[in-house]
PQR file of N, CA, C, O and H, with PARSE charges and radii, in Angstrom:
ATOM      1  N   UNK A   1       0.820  -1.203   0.000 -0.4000 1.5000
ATOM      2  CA  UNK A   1       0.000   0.000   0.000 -0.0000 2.0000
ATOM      3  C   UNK A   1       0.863   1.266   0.000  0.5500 1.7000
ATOM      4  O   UNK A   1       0.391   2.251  -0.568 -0.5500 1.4000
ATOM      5  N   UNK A   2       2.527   1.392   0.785 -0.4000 1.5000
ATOM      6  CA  UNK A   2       3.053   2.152   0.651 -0.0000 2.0000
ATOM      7  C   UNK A   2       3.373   2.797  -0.935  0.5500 1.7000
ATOM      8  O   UNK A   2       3.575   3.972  -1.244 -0.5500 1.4000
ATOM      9  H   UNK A   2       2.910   0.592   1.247  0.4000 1.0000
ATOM     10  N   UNK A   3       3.337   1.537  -1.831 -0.4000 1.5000
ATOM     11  CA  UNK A   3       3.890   2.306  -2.648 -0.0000 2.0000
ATOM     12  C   UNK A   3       2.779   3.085  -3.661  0.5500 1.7000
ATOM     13  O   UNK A   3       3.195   3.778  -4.590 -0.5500 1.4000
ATOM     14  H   UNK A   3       3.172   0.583  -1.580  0.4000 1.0000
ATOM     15  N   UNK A   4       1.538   2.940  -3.442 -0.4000 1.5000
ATOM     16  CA  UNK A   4       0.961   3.630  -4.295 -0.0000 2.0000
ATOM     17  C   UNK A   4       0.737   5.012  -3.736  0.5500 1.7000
ATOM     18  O   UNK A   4       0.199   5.770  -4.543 -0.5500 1.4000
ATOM     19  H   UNK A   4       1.200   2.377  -2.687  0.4000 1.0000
ATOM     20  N   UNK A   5       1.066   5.630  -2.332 -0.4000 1.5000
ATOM     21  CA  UNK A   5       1.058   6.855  -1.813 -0.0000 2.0000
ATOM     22  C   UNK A   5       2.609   7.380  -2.589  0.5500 1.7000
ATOM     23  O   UNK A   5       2.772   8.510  -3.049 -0.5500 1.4000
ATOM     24  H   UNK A   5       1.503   5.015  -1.676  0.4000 1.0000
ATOM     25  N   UNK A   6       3.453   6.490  -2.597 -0.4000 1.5000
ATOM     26  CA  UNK A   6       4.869   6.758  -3.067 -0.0000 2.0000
ATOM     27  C   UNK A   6       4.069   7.019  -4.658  0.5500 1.7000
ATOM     28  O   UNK A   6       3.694   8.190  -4.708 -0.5500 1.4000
ATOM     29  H   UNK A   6       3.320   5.572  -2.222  0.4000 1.0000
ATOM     30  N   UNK A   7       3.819   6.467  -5.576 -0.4000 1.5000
ATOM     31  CA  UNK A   7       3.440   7.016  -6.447 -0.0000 2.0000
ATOM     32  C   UNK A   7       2.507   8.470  -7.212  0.5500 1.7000
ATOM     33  O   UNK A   7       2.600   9.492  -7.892 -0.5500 1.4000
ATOM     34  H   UNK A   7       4.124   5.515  -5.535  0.4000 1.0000
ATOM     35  N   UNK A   8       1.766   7.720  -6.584 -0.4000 1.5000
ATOM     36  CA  UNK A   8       0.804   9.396  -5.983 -0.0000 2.0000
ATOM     37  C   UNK A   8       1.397  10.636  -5.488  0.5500 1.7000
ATOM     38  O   UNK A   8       1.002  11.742  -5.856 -0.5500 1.4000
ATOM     39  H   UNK A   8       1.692   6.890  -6.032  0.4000 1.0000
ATOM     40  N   UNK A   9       2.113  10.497  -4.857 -0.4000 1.5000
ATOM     41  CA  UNK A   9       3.034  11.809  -4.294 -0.0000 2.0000
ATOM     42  C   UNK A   9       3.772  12.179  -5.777  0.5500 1.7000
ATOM     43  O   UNK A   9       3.407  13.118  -6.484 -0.5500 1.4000
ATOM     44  H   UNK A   9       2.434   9.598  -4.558  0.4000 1.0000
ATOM     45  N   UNK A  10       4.905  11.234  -6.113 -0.4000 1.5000
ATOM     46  CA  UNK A  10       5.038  11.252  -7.649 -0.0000 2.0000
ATOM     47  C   UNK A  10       4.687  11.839  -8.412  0.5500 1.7000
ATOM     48  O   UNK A  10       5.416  12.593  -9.058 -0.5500 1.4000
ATOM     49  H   UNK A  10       5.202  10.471  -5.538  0.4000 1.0000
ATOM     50  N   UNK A  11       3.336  11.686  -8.622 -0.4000 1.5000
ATOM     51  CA  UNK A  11       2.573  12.259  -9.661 -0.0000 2.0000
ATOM     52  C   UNK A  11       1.912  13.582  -9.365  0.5500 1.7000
ATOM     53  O   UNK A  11       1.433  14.379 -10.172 -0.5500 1.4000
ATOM     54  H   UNK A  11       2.744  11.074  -8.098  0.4000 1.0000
ATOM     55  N   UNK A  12       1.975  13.655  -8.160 -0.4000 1.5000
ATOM     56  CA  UNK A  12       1.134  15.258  -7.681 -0.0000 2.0000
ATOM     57  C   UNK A  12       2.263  16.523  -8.242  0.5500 1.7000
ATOM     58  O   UNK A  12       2.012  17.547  -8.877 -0.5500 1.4000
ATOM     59  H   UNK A  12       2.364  13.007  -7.505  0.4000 1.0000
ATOM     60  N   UNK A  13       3.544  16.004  -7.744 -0.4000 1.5000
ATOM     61  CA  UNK A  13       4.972  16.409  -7.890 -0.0000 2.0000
ATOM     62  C   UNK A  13       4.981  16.694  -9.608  0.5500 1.7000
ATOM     63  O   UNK A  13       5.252  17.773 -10.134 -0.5500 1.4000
ATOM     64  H   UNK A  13       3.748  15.172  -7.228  0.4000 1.0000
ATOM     65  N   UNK A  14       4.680  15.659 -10.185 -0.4000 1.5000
ATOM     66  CA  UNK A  14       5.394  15.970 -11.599 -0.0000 2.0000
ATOM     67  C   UNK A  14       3.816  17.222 -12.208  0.5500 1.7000
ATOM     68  O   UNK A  14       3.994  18.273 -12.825 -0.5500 1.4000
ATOM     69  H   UNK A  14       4.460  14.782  -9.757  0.4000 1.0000
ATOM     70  N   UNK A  15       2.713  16.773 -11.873 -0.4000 1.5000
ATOM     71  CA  UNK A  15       2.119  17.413 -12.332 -0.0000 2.0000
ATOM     72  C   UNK A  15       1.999  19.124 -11.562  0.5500 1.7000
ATOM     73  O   UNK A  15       1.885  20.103 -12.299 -0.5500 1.4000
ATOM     74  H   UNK A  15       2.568  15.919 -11.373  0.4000 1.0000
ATOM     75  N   UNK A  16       2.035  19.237 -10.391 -0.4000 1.5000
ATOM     76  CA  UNK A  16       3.007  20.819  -9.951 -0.0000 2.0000
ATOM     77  C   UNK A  16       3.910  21.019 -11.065  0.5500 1.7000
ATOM     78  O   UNK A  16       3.420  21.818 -11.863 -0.5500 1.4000
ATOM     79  H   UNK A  16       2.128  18.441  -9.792  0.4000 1.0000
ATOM     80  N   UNK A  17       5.103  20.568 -11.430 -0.4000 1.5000
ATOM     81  CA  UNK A  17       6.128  21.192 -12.107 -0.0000 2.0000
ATOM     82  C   UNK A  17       6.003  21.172 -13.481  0.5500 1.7000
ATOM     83  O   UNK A  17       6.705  21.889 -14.194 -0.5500 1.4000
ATOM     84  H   UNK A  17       5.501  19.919 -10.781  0.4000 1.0000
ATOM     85  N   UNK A  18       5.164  20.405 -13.920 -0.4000 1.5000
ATOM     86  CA  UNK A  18       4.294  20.682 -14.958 -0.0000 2.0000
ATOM     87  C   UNK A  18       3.357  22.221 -15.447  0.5500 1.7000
ATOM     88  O   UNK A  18       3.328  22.929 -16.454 -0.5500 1.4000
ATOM     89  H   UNK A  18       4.594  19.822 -13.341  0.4000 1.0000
ATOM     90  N   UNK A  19       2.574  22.219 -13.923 -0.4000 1.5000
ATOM     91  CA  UNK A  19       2.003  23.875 -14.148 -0.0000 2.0000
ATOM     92  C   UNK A  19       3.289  24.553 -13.686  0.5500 1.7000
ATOM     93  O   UNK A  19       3.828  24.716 -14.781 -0.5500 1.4000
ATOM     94  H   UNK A  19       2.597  21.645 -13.105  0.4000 1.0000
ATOM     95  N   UNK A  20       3.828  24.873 -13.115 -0.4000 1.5000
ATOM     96  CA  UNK A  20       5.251  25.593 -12.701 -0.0000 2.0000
ATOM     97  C   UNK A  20       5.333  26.085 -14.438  0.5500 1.7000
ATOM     98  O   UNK A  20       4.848  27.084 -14.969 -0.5500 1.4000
ATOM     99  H   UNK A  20       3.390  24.741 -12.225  0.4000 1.0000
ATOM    100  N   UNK A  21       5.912  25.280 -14.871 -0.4000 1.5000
ATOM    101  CA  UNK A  21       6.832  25.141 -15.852 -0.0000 2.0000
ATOM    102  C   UNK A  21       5.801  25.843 -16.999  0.5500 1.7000
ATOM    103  O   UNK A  21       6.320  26.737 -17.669 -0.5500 1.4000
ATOM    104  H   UNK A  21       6.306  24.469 -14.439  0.4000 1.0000
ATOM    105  N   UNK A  22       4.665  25.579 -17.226 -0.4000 1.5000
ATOM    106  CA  UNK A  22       3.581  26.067 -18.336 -0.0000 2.0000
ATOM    107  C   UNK A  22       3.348  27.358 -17.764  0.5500 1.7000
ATOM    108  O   UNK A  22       3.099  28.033 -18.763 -0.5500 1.4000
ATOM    109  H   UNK A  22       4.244  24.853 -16.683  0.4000 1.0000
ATOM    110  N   UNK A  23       3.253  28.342 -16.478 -0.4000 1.5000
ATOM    111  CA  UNK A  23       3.383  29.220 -16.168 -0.0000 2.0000
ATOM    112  C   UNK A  23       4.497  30.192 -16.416  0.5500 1.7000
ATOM    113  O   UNK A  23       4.511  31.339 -16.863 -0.5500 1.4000
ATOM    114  H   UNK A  23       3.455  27.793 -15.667  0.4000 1.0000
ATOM    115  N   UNK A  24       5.087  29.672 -16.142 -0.4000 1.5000
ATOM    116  CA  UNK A  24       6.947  30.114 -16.820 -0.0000 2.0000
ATOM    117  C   UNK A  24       6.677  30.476 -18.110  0.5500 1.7000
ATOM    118  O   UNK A  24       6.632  31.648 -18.482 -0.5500 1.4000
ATOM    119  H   UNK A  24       5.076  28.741 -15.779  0.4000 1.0000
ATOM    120  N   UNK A  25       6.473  29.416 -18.889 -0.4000 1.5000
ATOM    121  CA  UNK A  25       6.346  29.496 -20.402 -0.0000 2.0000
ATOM    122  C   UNK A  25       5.481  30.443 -21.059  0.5500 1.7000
ATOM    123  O   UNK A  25       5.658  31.097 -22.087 -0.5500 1.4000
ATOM    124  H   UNK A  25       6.509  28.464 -18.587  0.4000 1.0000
ATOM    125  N   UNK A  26       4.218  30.369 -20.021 -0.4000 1.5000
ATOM    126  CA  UNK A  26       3.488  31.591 -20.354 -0.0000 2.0000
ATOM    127  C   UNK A  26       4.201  32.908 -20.491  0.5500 1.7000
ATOM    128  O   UNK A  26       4.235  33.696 -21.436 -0.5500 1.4000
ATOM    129  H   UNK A  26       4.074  29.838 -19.186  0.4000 1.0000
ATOM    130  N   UNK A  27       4.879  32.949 -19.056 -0.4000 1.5000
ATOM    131  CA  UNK A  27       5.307  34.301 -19.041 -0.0000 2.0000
ATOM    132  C   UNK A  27       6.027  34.814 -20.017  0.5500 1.7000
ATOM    133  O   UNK A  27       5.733  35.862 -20.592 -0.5500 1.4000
ATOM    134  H   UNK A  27       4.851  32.309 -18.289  0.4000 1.0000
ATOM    135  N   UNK A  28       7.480  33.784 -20.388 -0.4000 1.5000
ATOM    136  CA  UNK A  28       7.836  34.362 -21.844 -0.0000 2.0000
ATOM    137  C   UNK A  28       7.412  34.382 -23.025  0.5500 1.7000
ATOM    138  O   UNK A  28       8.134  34.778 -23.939 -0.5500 1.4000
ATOM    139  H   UNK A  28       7.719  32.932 -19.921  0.4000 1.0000
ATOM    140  N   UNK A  29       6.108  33.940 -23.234 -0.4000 1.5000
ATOM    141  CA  UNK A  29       5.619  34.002 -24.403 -0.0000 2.0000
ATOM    142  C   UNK A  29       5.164  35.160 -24.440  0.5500 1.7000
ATOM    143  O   UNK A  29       5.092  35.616 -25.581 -0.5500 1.4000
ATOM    144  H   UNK A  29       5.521  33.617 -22.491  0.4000 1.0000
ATOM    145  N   UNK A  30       4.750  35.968 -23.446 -0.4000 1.5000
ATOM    146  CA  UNK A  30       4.069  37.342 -23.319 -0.0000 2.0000
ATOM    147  C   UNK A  30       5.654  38.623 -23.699  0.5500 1.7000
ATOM    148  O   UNK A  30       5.823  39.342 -24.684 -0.5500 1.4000
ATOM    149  H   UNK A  30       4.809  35.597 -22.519  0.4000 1.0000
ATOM    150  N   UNK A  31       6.421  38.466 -22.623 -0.4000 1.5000
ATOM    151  CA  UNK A  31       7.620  38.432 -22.819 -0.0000 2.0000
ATOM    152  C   UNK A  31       7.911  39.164 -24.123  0.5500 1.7000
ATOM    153  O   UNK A  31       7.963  40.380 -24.303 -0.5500 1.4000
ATOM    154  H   UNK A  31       6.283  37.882 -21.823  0.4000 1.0000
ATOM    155  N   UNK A  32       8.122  37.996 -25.152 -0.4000 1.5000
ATOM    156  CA  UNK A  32       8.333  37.985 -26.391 -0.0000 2.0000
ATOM    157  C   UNK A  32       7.638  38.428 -27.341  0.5500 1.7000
ATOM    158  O   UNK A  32       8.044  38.766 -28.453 -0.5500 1.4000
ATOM    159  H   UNK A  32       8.080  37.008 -25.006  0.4000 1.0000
ATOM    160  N   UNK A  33       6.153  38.447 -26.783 -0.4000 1.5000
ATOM    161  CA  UNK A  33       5.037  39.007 -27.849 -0.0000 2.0000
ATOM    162  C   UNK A  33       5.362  40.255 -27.347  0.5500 1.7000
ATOM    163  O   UNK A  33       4.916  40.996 -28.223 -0.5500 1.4000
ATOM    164  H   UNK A  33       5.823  38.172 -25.880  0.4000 1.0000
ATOM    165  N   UNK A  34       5.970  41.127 -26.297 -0.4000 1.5000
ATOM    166  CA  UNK A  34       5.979  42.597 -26.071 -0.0000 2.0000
ATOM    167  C   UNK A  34       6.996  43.131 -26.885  0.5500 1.7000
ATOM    168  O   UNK A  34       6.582  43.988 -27.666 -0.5500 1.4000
ATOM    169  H   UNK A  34       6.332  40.524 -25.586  0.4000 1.0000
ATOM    170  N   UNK A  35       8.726  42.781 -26.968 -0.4000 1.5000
ATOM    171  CA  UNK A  35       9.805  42.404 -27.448 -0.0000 2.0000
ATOM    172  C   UNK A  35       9.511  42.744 -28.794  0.5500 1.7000
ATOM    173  O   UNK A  35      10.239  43.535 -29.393 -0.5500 1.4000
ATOM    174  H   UNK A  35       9.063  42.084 -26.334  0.4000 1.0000
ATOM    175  N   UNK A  36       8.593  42.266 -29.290 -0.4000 1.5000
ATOM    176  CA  UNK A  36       8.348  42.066 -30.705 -0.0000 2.0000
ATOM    177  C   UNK A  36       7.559  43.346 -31.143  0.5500 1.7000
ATOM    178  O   UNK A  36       7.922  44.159 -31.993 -0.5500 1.4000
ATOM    179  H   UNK A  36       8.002  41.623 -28.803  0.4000 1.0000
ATOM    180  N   UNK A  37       6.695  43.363 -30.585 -0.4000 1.5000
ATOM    181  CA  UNK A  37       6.284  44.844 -30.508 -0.0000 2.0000
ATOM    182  C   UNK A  37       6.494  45.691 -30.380  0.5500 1.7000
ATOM    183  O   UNK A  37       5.946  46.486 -31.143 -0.5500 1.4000
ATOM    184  H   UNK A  37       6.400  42.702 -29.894  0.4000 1.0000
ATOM    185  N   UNK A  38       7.414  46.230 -29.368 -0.4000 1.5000
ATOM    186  CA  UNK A  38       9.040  47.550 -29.123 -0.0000 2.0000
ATOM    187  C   UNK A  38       9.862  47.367 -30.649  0.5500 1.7000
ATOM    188  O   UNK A  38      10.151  48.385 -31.279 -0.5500 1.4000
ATOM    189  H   UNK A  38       7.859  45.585 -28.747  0.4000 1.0000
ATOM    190  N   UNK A  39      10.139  46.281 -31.078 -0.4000 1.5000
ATOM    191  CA  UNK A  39      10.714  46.055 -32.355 -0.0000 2.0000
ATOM    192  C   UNK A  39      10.115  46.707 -33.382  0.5500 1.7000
ATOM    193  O   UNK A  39      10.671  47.618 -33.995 -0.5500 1.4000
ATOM    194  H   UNK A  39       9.903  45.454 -30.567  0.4000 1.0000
ATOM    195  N   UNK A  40       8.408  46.087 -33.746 -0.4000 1.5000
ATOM    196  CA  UNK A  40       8.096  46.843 -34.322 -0.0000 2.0000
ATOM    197  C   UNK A  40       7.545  48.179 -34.364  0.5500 1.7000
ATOM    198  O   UNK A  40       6.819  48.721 -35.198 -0.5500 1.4000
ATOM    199  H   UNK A  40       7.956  45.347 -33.247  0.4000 1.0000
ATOM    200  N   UNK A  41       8.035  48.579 -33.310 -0.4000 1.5000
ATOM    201  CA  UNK A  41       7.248  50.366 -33.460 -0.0000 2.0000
ATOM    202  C   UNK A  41       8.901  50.686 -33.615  0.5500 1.7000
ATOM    203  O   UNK A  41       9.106  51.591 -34.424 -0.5500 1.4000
ATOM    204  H   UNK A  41       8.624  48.139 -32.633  0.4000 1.0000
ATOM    205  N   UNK A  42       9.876  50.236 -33.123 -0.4000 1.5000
ATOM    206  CA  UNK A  42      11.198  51.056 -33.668 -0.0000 2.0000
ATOM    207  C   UNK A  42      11.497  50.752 -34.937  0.5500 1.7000
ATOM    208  O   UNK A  42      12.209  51.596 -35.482 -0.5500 1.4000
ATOM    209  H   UNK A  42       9.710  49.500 -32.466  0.4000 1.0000
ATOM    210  N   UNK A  43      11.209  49.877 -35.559 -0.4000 1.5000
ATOM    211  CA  UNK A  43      11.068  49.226 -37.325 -0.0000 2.0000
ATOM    212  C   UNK A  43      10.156  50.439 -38.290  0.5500 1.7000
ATOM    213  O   UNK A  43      10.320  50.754 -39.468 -0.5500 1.4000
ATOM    214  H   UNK A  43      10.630  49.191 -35.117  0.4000 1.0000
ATOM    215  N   UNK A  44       9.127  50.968 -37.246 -0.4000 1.5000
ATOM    216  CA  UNK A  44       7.786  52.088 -37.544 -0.0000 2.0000
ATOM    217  C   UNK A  44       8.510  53.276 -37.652  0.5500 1.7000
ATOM    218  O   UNK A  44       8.318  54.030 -38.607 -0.5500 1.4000
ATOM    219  H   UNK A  44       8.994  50.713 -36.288  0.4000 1.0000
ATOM    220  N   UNK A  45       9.664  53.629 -36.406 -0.4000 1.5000
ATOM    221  CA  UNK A  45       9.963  55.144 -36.444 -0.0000 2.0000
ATOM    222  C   UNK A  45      11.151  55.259 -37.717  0.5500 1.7000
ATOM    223  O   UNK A  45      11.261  56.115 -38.594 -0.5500 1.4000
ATOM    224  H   UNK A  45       9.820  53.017 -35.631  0.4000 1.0000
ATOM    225  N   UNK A  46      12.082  53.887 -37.401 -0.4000 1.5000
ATOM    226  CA  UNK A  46      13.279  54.012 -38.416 -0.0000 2.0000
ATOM    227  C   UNK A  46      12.706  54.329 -39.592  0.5500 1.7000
ATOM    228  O   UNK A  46      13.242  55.334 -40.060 -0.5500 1.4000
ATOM    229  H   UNK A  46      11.993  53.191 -36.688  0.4000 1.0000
ATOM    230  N   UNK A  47      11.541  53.748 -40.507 -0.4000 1.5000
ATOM    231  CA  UNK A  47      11.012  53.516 -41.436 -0.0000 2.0000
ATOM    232  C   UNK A  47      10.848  55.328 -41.916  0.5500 1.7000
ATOM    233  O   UNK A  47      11.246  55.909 -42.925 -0.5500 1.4000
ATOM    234  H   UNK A  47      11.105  52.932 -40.126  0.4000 1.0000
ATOM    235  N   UNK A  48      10.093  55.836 -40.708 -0.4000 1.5000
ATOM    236  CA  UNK A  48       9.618  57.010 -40.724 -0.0000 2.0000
ATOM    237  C   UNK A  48      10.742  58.114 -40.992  0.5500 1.7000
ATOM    238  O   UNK A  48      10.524  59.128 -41.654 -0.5500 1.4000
ATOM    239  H   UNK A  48       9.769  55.364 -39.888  0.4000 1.0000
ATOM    240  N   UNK A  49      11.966  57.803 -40.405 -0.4000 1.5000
ATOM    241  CA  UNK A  49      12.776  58.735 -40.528 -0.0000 2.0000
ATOM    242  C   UNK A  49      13.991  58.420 -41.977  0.5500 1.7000
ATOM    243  O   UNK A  49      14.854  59.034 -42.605 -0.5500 1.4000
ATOM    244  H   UNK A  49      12.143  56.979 -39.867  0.4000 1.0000
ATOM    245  N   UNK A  50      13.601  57.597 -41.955 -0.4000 1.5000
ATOM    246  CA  UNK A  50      14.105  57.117 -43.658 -0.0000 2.0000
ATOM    247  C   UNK A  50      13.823  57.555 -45.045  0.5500 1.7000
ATOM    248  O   UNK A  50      14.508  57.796 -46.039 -0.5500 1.4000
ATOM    249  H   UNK A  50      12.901  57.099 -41.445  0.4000 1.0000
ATOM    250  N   UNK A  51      12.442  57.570 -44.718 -0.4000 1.5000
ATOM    251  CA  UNK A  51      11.464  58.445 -45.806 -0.0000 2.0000
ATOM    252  C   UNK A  51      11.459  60.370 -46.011  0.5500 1.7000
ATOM    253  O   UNK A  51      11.112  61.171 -46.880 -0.5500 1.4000
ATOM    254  H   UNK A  51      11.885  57.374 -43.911  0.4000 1.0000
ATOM    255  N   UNK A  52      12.171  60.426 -44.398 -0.4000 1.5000
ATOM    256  CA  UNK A  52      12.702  62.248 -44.668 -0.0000 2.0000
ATOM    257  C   UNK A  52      13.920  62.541 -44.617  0.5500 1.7000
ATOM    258  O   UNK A  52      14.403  63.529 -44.064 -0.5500 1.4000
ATOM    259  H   UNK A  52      12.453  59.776 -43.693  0.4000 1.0000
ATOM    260  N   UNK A  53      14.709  61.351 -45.426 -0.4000 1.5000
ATOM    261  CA  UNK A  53      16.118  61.741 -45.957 -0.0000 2.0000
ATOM    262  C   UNK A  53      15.887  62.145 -47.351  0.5500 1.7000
ATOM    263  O   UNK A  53      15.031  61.610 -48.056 -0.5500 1.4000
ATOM    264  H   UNK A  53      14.317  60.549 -45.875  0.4000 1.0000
ATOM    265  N   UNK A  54      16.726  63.176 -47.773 -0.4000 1.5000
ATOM    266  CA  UNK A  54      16.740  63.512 -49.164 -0.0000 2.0000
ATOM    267  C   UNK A  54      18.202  63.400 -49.771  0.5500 1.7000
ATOM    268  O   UNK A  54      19.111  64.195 -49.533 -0.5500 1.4000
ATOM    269  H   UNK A  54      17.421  63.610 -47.200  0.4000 1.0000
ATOM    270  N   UNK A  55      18.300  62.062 -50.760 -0.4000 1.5000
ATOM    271  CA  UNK A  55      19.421  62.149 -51.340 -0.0000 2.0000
ATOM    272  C   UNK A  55      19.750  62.616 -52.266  0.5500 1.7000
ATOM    273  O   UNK A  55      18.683  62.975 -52.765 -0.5500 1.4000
ATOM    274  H   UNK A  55      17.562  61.416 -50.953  0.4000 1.0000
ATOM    275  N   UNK A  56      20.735  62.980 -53.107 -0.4000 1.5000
ATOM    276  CA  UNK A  56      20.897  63.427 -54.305 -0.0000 2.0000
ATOM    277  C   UNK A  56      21.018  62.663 -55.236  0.5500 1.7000
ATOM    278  O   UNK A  56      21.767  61.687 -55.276 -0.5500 1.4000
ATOM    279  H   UNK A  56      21.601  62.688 -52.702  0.4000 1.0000
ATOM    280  N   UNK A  57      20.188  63.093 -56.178 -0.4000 1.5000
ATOM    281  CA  UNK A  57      20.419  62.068 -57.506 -0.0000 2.0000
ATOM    282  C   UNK A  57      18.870  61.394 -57.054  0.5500 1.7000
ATOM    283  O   UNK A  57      18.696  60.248 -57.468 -0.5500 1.4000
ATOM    284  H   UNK A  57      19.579  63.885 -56.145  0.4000 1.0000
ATOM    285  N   UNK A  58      18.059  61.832 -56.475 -0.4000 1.5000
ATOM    286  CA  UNK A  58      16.826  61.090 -56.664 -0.0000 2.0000
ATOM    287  C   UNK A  58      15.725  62.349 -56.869  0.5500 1.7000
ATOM    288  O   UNK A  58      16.003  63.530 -56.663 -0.5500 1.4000
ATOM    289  H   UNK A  58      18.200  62.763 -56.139  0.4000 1.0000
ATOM    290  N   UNK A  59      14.372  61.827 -57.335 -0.4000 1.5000
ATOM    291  CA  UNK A  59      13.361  62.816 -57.059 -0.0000 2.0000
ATOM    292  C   UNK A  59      12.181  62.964 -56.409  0.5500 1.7000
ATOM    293  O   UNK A  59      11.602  64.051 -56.419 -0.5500 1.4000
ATOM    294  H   UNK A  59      14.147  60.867 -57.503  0.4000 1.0000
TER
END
């Protein structure tokens, strides 16, 4: 009988570090979706300030 509490404990354990771990993951997925977004608004301004260069030899 001991060992199915030994198992059970086991499994309570792996499935905690299971959500642990999918929580985590969450977080950098958010993380990264922000990251990406700072990227693209500085991709937005570079863009912007690219378009009010005037070179020569163009019209």
């Amino acid at each position: 009988m001991l060992w199915v509490w030994i198992f059970g404990g086991l499994a309570v354990a792996g499935l905690v570090a299971l959500v642990v771990y999918g929580v985590g993951l969450a977080h950098r997925a958010a993380a990264v979706r922000h990251e990406v977004g700072v990227a693209l608004g500085r991709a937005e301004e570079a863009r912007a300030l690219v378009e009010q260069l005037k070179l020569p030899g163009r019209d």
